[in-house]
C-alpha positions as a printed NumPy array, in Angstrom:
array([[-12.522, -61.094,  40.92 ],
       [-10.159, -63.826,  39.583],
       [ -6.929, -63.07 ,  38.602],
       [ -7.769, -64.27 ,  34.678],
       [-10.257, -61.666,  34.641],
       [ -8.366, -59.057,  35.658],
       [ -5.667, -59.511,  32.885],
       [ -8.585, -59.449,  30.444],
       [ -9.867, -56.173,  31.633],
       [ -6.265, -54.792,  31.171],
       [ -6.216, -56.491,  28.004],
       [ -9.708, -54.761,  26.538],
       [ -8.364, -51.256,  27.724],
       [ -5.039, -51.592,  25.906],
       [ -7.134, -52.311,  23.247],
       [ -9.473, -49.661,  23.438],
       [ -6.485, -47.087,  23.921],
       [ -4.686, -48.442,  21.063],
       [ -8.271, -48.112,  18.87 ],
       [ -8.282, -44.421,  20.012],
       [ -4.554, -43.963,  18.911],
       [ -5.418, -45.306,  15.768],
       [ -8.606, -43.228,  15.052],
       [ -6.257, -39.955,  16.095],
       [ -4.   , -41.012,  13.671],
       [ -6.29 , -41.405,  10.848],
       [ -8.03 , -38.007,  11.336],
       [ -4.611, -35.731,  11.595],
       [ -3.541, -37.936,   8.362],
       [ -0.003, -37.992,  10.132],
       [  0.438, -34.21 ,   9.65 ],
       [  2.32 , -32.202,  12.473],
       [  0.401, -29.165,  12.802],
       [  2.594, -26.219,  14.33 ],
       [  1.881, -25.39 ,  17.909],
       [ -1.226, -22.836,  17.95 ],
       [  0.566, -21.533,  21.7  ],
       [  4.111, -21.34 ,  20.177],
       [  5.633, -17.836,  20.186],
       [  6.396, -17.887,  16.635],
       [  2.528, -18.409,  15.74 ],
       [  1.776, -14.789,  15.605],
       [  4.746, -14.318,  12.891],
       [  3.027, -17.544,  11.24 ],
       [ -0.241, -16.352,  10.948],
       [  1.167, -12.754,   9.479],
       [  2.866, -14.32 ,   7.198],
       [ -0.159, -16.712,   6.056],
       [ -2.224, -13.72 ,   5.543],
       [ -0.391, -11.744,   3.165],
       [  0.658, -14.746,   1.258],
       [ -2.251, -17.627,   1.561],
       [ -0.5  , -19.752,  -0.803],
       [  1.708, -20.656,   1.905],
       [ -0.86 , -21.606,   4.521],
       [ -0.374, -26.051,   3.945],
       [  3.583, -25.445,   4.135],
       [  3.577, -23.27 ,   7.761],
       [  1.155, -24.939,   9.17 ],
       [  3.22 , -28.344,   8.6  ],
       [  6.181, -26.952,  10.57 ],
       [  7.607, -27.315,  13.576],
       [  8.425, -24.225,  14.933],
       [ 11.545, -25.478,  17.236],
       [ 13.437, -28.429,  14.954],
       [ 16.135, -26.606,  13.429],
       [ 15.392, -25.017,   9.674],
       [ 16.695, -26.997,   6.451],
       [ 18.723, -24.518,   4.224],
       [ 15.811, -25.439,   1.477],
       [ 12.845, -24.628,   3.257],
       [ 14.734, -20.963,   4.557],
       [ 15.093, -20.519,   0.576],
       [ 11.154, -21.231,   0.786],
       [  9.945, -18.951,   3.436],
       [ 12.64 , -16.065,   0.906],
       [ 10.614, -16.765,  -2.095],
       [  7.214, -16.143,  -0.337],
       [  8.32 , -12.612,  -0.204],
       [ 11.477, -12.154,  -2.649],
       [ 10.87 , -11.243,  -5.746],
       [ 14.868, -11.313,  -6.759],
       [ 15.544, -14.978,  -4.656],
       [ 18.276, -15.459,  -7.092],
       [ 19.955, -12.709,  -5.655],
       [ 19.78 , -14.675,  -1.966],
       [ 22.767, -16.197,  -1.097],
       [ 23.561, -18.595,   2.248],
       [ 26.431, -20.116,   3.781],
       [ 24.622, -22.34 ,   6.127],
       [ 21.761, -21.992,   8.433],
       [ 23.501, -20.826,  11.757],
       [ 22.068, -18.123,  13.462],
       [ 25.024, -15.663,  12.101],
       [ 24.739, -16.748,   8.252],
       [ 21.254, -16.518,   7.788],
       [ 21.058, -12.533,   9.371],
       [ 24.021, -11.959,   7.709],
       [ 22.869, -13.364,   4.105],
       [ 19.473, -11.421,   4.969],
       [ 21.332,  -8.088,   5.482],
       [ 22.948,  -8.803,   2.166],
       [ 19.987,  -9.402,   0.128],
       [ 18.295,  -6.295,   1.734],
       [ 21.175,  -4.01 ,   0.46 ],
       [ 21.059,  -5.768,  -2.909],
       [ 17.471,  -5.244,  -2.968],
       [ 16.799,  -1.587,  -1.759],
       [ 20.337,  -0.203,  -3.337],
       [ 21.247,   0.554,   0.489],
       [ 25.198,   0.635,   0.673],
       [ 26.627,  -1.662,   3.866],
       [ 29.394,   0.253,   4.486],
       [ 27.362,   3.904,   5.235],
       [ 24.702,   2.655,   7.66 ],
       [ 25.907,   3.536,  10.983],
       [ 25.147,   2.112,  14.179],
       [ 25.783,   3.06 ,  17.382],
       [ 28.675,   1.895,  19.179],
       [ 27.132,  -0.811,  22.115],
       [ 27.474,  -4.103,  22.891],
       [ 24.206,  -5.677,  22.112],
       [ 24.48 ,  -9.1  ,  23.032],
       [ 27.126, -10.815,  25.726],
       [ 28.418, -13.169,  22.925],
       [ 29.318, -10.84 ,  20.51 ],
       [ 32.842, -12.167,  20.27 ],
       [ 31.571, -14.993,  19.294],
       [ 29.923, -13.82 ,  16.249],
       [ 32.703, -14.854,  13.062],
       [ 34.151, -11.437,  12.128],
       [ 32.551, -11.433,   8.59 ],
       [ 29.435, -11.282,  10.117],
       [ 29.663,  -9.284,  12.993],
       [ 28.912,  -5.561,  11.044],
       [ 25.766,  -7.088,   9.223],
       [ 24.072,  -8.728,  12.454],
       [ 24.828,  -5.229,  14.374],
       [ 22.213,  -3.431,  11.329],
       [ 19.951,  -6.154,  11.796],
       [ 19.655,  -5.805,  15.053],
       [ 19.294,  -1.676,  15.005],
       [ 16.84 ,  -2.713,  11.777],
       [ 14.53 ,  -4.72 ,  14.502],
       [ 14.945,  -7.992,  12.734],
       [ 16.926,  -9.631,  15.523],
       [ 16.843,  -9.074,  19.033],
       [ 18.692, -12.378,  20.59 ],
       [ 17.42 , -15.33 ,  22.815],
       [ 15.958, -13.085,  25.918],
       [ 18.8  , -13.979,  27.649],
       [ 21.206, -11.538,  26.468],
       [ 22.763, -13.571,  23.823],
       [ 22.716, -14.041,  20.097],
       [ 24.277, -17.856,  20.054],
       [ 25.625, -17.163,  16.662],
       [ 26.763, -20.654,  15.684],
       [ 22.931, -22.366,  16.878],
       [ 21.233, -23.402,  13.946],
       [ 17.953, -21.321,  13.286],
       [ 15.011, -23.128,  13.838],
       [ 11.925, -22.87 ,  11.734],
       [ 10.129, -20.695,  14.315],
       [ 13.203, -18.426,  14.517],
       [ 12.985, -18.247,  10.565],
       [  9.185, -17.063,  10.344],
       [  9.951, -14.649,  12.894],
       [ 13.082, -13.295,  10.973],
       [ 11.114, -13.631,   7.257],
       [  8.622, -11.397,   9.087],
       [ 10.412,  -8.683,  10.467],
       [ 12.337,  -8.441,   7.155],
       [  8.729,  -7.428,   5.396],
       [  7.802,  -5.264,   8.095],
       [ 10.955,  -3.504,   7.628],
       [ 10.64 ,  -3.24 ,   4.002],
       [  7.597,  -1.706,   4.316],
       [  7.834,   0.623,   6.942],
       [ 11.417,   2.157,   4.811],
       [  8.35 ,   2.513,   1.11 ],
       [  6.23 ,   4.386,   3.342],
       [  9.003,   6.445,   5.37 ],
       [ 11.043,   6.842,   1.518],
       [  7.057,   8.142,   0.115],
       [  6.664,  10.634,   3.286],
       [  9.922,  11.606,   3.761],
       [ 10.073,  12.741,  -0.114],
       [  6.724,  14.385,   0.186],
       [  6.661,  16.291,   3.257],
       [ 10.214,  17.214,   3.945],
       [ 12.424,  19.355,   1.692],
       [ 16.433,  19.39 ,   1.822],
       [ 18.117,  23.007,   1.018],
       [ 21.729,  23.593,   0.856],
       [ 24.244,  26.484,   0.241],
       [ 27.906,  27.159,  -0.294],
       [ 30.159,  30.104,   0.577],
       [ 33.963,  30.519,  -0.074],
       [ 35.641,  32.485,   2.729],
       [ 39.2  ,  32.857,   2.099],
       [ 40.367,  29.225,   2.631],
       [ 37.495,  27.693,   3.611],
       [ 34.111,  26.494,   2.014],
       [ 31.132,  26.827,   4.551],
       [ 28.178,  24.618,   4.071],
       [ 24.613,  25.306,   5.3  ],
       [ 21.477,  22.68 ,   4.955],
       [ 18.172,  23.755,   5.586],
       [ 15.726,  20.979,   5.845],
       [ 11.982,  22.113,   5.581],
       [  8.674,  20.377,   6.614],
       [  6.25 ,  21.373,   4.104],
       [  3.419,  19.165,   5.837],
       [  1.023,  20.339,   8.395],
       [  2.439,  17.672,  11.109],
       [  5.427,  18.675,  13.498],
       [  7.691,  16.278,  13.126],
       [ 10.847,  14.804,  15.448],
       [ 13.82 ,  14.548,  14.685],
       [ 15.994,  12.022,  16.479],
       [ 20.176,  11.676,  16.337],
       [ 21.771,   8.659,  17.968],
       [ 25.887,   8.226,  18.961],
       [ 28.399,   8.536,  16.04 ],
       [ 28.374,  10.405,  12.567],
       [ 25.451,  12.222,  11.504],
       [ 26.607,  14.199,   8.135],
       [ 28.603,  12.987,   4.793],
       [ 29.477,  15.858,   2.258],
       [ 30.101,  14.506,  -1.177],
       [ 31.796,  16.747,  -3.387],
       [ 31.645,  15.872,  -7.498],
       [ 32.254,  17.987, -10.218],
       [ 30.804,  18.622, -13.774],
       [ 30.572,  15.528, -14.783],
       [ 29.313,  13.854, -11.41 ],
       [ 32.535,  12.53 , -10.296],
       [ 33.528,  12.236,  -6.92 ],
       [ 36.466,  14.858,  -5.959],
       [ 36.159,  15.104,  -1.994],
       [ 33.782,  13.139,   0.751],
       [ 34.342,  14.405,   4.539],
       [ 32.638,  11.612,   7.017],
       [ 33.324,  12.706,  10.378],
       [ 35.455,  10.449,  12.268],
       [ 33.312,   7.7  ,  10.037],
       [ 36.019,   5.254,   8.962],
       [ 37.152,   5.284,  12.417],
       [ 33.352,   4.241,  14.341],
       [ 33.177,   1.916,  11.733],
       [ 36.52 ,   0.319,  12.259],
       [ 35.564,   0.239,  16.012],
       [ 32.134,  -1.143,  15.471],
       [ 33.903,  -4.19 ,  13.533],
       [ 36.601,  -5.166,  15.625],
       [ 35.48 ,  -4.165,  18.729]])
């Protein structure tokens, strides 16, 4: 075979690979599909199904570029009926958990400052998380909406990547709906009873809770304070609150 006719063979199969490119191109209508083996796709397809509206706008992302702060306040408003109330910083890993935490307390009433976690390190950067943060990703992470990289890290000043941000948006509506059914059970089946005796110089407090279902039921304590007592009078104002030791975990949970 001559040597001309060899570089039009290679010429013809250029062409033929370049027709093939072309034809690809056309189909797909240059859309980016997300990955159907990405880890994230699960979360996707979750999401997708309780809201099929968003279907076009997952499916165009690509689960491991980093998230725009716009299309986070997207993936909020497919489940956030109040998104005015969603504020963010930035889109680091530490902002958007914190500004999730945030909205969740704005959203469910649920007071910051009295949700108690245990006193662990969680991840092997926590020092690295900015102080304002730190409390808020420490109830996400006992919530179940973050659980770091797999590596033992959180890598608080990464930017979240879209991925990341279905998985997060996710978990958030899992946990909101796991706390309406636990609120509608817990009101239902269980029954709180309390007395007060003066002794001399001190009050003595008993609580009796009762399960009125036909289900036993566990009841499970972790590390730290278990029991606030609120004391108001007539008019519902606060007199007294004893929080065992509370102010002090908490401090240590912060600055630790």
């Amino acid at each position: 075979m001559s040597e001309k006719m060899k570089g039009l063979i290679k010429v013809k199969k250029f062409s033929v690979l370049m027709i093939l490119s072309i034809l690809i191109i056309s189909i797909l209508g240059g859309t980016v599909y997300a990955d159907t083996d990405h880890w994230a796709k699960p979360y996707a397809n979750k999401i997708i199904e309780l809201y099929p509206d968003a279907a076009d706008f997952i499916n165009s992302i690509q689960f491991d570029k980093a998230v725009t702060e716009e299309d986070f306040r997207v993936m909020v408003e497919l489940m956030a009926p109040n998104e005015e109330e969603f504020q963010l910083d930035n889109v680091t890993r530490e902002a958007v958990v914190d500004a999730l935490v945030k909205y969740w307390s704005k959203t469910t009433g649920a007071i910051l400052g009295d949700v108690v976690v245990p006193m662990v390190i969680v991840f092997e950067d926590e020092m690295e998380i900015d102080f304002d943060y730190r409390s808020n990703i420490m109830i996400a992470y006992f919530k179940g909406l973050v659980k770091g990289k797999g590596n033992g890290k959180f890598d608080p000043k990464e930017n979240l990547t879209y991925g990341e941000a279905i998985t997060l948006i996710s978990r958030y509506i899992d946990l909101i709906n796991e706390e309406e059914i636990t609120e509608k059970e817990a009101s239902k089946d269980f029954e709180t009873r309390a007395t007060a005796n003066v002794e001399e110089d001190e009050v003595i407090f008993n609580f009796n809770l009762k399960n009125h279902s036909e289900e036993s039921r566990e009841i499970h304590f972790s590390s730290g304070q278990q029991f606030e007592i609120v004391v108001t009078n007539e008019e519902g104002e606060e007199v007294y609150r004893y929080s065992d030791d509370n102010s002090l975990q908490w401090l240590y949970n912060i600055k630790r």
